[in-house]
N, C-alpha and C positions, 0 to 999 in steps of 0.2 A: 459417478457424480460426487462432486465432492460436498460434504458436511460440516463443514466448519470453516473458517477463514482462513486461508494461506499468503503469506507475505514474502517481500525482499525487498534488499535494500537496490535504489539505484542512484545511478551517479545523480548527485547535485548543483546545481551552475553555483553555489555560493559556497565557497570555504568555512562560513560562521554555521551553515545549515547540515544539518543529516538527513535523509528522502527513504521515506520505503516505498513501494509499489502494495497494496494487497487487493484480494480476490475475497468478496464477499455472496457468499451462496444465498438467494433469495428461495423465499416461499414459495412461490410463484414457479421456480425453477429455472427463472433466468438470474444471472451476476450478474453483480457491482464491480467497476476496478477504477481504483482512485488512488494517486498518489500522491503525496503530501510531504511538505519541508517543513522539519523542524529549527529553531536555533538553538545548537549544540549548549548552548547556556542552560535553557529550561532541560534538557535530558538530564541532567544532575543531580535535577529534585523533578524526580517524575510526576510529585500530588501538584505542579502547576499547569500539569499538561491538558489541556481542554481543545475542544474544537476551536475557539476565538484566537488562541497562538498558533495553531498550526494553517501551515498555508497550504490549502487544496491546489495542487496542479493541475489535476487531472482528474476527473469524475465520469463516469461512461457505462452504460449501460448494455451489456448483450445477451441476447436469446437463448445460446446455447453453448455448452462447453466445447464445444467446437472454434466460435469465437472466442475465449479465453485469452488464449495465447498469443492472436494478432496486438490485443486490446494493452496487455501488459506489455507488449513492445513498444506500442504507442507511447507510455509512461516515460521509456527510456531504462526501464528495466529487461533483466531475461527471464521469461516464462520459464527456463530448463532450473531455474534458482530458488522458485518459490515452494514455499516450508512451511510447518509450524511456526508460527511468528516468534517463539522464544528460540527457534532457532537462527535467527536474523537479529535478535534483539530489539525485536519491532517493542514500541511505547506504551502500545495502549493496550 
């Protein structure tokens, strides 16, 4: 199981936006997978970047790492891509 959050980028319907997909480990033992559009403008000065600019696409929750991987496809991301977030160049 995994410890810490892992991310990627996925495609974006909007050419101004950058998307990651990530995987957020709960206490609990169940994941989070939420993907989110940024607009490539605020990436520049990253200290703007807050929840109220980014657009959540996708938010969803599953029971086991097992679903994992269905959930980040759903995003429109690939679950074979997901990393350390600094290796994506995820934002946050």
């Amino acid at each position: 199981m995994w410890k810490s959050i892992v991310a990627a980028r996925r495609v974006c319907g909007s050419a101004d936006n950058e998307s990651w997909a990530w995987v957020i480990p709960l206490k609990a033992g169940n994941f989070r997978i939420r993907a989110f559009d940024v607009r490539r403008e605020l990436l520049a000065n990253a200290d703007d970047l807050w929840d109220g600019n980014l657009s959540i696409v996708h938010d969803e929750f599953v029971a086991t790492i097992d679903e994992v991987d269905d959930a980040v496809r759903r995003t429109g991301a690939d679950p074979k891509e997901l990393d350390a977030p600094w290796k994506c160049d995820f934002p946050l």
